[in-house]
C-alpha positions in Angstrom: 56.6 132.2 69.5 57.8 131.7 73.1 57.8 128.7 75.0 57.2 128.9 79.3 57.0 126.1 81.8 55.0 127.0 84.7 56.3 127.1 87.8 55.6 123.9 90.3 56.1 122.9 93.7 59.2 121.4 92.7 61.1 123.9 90.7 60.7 126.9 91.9 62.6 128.3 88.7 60.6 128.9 85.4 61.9 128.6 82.2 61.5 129.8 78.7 62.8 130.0 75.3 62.8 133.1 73.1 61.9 132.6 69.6 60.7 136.2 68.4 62.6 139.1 67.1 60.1 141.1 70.2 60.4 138.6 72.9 64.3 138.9 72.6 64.7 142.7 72.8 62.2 142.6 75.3 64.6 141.3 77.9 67.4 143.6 77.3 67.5 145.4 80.4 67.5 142.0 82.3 70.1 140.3 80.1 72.4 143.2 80.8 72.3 143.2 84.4 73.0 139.3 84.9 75.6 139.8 82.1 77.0 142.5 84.3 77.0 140.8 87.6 78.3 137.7 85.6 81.4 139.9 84.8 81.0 137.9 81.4 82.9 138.5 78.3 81.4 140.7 75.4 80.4 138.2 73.4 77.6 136.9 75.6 76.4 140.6 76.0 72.5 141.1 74.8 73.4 144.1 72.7 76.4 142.0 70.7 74.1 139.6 69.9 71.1 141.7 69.1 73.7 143.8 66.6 74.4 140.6 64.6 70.3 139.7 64.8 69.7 143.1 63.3 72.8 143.2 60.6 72.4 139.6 58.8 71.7 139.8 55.1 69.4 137.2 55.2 67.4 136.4 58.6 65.5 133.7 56.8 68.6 130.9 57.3 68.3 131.8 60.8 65.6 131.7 64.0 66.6 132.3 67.8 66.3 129.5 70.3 68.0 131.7 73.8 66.9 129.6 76.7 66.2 131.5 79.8 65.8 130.5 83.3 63.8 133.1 86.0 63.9 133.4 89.6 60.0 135.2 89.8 61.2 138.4 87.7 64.6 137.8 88.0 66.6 136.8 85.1 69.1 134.2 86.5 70.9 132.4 83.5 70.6 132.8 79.5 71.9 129.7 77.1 71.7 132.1 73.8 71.6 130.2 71.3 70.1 129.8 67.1 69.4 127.8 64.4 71.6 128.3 61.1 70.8 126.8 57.9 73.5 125.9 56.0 74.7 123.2 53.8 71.2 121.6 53.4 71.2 121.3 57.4 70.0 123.1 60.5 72.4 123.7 63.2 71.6 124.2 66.7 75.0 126.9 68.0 76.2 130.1 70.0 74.3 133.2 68.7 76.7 135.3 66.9 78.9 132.5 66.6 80.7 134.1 63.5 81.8 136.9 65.3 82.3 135.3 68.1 85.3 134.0 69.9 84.7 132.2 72.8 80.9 130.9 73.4 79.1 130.3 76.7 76.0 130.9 78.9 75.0 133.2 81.3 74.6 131.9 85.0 74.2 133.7 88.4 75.4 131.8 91.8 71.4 131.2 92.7 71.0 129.4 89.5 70.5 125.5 90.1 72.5 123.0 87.9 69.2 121.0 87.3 67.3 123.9 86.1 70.2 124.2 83.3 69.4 120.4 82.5 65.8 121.0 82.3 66.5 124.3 80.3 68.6 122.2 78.1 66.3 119.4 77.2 63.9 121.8 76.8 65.4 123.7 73.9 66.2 120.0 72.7 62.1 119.1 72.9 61.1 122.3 70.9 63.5 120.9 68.0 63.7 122.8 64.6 67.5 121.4 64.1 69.2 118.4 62.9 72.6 119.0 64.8 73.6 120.5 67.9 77.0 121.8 67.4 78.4 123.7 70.0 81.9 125.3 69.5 85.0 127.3 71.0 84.6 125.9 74.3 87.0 127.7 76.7 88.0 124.6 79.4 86.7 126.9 82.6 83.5 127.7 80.6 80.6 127.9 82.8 78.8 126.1 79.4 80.6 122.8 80.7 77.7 122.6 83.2 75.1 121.7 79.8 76.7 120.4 77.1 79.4 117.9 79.1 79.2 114.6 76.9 77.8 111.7 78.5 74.7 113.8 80.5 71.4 112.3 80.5 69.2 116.0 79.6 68.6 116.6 76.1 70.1 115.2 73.0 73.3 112.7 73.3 76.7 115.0 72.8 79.9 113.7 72.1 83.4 115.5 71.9 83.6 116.6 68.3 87.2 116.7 66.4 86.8 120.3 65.5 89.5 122.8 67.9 90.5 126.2 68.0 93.5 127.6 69.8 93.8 130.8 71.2 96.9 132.6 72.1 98.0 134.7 75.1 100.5 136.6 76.5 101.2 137.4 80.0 103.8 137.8 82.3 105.4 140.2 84.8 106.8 142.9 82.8 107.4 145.9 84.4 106.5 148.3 81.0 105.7 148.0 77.5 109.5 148.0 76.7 110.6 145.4 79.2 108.6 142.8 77.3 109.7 143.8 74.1 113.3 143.8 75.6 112.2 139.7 76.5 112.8 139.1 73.0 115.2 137.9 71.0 117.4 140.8 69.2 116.5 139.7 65.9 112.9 140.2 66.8 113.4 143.5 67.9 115.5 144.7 65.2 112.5 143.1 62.8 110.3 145.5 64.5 112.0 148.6 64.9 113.1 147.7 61.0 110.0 147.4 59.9 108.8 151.2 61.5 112.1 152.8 59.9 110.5 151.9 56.2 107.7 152.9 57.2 109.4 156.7 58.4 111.6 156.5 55.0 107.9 156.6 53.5 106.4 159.6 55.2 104.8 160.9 58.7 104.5 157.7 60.7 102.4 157.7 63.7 101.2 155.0 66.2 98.2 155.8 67.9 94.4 154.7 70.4 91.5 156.5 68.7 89.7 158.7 71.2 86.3 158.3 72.9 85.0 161.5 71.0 86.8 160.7 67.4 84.5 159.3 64.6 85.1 155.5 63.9 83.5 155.9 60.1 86.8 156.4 58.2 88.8 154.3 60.2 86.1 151.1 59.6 85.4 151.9 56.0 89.5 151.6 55.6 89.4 148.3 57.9 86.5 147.0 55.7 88.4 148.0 52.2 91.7 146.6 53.0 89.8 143.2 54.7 87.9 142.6 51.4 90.8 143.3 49.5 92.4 140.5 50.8 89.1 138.1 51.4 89.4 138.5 47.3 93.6 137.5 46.9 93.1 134.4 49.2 89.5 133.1 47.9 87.6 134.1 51.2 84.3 135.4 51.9 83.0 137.2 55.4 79.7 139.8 55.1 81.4 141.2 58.2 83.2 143.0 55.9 80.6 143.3 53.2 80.6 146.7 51.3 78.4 149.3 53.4 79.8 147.1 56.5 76.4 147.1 58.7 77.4 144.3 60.6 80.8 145.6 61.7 79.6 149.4 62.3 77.3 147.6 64.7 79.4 145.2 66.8 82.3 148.2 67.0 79.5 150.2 68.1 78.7 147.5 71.2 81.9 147.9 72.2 82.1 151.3 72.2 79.2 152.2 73.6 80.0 150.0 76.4 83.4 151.5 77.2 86.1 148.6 76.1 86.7 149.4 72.9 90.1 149.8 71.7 91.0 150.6 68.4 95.1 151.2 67.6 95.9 152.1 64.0 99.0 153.1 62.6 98.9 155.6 60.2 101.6 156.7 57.6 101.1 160.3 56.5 97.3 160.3 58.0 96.4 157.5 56.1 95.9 154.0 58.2 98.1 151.2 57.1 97.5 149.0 59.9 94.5 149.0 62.7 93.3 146.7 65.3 89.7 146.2 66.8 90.8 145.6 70.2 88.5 145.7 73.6 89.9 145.2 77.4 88.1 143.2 79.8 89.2 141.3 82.8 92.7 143.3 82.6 93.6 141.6 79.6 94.0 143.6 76.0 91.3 140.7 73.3 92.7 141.5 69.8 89.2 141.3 67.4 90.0 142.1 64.0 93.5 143.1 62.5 94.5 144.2 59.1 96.8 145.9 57.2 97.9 147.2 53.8 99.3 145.0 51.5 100.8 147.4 49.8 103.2 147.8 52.6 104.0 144.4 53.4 107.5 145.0 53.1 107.5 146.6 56.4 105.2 144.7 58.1 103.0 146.7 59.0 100.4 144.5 61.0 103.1 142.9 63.2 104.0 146.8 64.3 100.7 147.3 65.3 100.5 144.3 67.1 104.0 144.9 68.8 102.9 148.7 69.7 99.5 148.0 71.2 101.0 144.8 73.1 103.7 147.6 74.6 100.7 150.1 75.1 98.8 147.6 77.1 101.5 146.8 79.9 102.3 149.6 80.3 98.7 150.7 80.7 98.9 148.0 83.6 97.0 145.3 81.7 98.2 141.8 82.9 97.5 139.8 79.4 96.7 140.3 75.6 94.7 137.3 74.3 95.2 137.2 70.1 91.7 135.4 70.6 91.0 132.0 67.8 93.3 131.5 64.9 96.4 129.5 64.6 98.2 131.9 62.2 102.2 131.3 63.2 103.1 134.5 64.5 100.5 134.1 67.4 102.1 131.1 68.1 105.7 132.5 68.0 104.1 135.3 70.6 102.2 133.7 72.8 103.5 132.6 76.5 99.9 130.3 76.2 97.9 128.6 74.1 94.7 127.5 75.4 92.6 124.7 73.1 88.6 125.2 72.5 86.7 122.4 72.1 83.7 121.3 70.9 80.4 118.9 71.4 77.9 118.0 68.7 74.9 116.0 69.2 72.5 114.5 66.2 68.5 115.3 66.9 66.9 113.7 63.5 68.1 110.7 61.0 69.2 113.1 58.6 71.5 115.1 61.7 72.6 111.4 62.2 73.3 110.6 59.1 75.5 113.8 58.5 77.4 113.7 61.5 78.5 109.8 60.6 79.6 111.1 57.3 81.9 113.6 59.0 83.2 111.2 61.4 84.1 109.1 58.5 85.6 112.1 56.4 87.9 113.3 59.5 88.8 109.4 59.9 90.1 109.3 56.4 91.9 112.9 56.5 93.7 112.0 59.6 94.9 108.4 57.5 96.1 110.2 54.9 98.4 112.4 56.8 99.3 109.7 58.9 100.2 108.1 55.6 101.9 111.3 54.1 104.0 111.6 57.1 105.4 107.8 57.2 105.9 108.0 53.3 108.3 111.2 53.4 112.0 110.1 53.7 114.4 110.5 56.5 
């Protein structure tokens, strides 16, 4: 089911909200074009989100709630967003959230500010969801426009304590080489190090997959080596699942879009190290990374990451962005770290209910390692 509001004298605009699997594809070709014009990242793009629509293992937890505004047959903003069930709740977020980095909405220049608020409190009105919780907030997001706390459309939102970091590095290196030559010496001997153990090992070879090469071996690796270590560190992600539908179909988006970027190194053929990469807005976005354990010794992942940051200055790119995570090295990397933040919002008792109980659990983690920290000697 699909909800319209007719158009009136007043607003000239006329909204809707998709619901079905066929409303949705429906408006590819309309989505793409504003997405386009929008210059918008990946993530927002109608064919990334349709990939994880069509991939989950079990649609049932799910159901689509993308709020569209029209200018008479012209698509002028998308807020895509869906209902997840999980932990006995249902949670109003980004589509594709999991997969994800950085969420926002769609929005071209004609596109008023109120018809985003009515658009808003519209999805809020149809309901199905006990919490809105609306995540990795980038501070320029155009999503700031909806979801600012304190607004009078829709449900009540409220800064939530949950944050991501991502990390980026830019600056004005004239090569590849220049910004490894930034670093300190025991950095670059670590690097250069690590390669040599790899070379004592066999045929070593860093490397872009082509346009025309198939990506089939090279993700059924990335999957194997990603659930491997899912398994040692008591993890779970189906985007690595065995038979990997989910991330055959997202690296096909990018592909088939012309940004993806895959870097592997490979020792004697095999890849021990490869990186899901796309460029957009002249910057290198790092997606998925992994390596082979049994190679740790020589660091194989932080060679990659070290080669394709090289490959991308000197390919003229002005920033690689390591997207969310706070692992260390990123940290140790990055010449920025930008925080994404987060608003929830409760639509039912039981939404209200929850969200006190995680105010109060986040109250009494912070305590305690308040308390932890005082209590440790001098």
């Amino acid at each position: 089911m699909n909800m319209r509001a007719s158009v009136s004298a007043v607003h000239a605009e006329r909204l809707e909200i998709v619901q079905s699997a066929e409303r949705f594809a429906a408006i590819a070709e309309q989505w793409t074009r504003l997405w386009r014009d929008c210059n918008a990242l990946i993530f927002q793009n109608h064919d990334w989100i349709s990939a994880w629509w069509r991939t989950l293992d079990d649609p049932t937890r799910f159901a689509l709630r993308i709020g569209l505004v029209w200018n008479d047959d012209r698509l002028i903003a998308v807020i895509p967003l869906a209902i997840t069930r999980r932990k006995g709740l249902r949670f109003l977020e980004w589509a594709a959230v999991a997969y994800s980095d950085y969420g926002d909405l769609l929005r071209a220049p004609e596109c008023p500010d109120a018809a985003l608020d009515r658009l808003w409190a519209m999805i809020c009105d149809t309901g199905g969801f006990d919490l809105a919780l609306i995540t990795r907030l980038l501070p320029d997001a155009a999503a700031w426009q909806v979801f600012e706390p304190g607004k009078a459309h829709g449900i009540k939102l409220r800064p939530n304590h949950r944050k991501e970091t991502s990390s980026r590095i830019a600056g004005d290196w004239e090569s590849g080489e220049a910004w490894l030559a930034s670093h300190p010496k025991k950095v670059r001997h670590n690097f250069r190090r690590g390669i040599r153990i790899l070379e004592d090992a066999g045929t070593v070879q860093f490397r872009l997959l082509g346009a025309d090469e198939p990506l089939g071996p090279v993700l059924d690796r990335l999957a194997a080596l990603k659930r491997k270590w899912l398994v040692e560190n008591a993890r779970t992600s189906d985007l690595f699942d065995d038979g990997r539908p989910a991330l055959t179909a997202l690296v096909d988006v990018l592909a088939r879009t012309g940004i993806l970027r895959l870097f592997v190194i490979e020792l004697n053929g095999t890849p021990v190290a490869i990186s899901v990469n796309f460029a957009q807005r002249d910057t290198m976005m790092a997606w998925v990374t992994t390596y082979d354990p049994d190679f740790a010794r020589a660091s194989p992942g932080m060679g990659l990451i070290f080669s394709y940051m090289q490959w991308s200055f000197d390919h003229g790119l002005g920033m690689v962005d390591l997207l969310c995570g706070g692992e260390a090295f990123k940290g140790r990397l990055a010449t920025d770290v930008v925080t994404l933040h987060s608003v929830i919002g409760a639509r039912t008792m039981k939404g209200s209910l929850a969200l006190l109980a995680d105010e109060v659990r986040h109250k009494l983690q912070q305590r305690h390692k308040r308390d932890t920290v005082t209590a440790e000697p001098a």
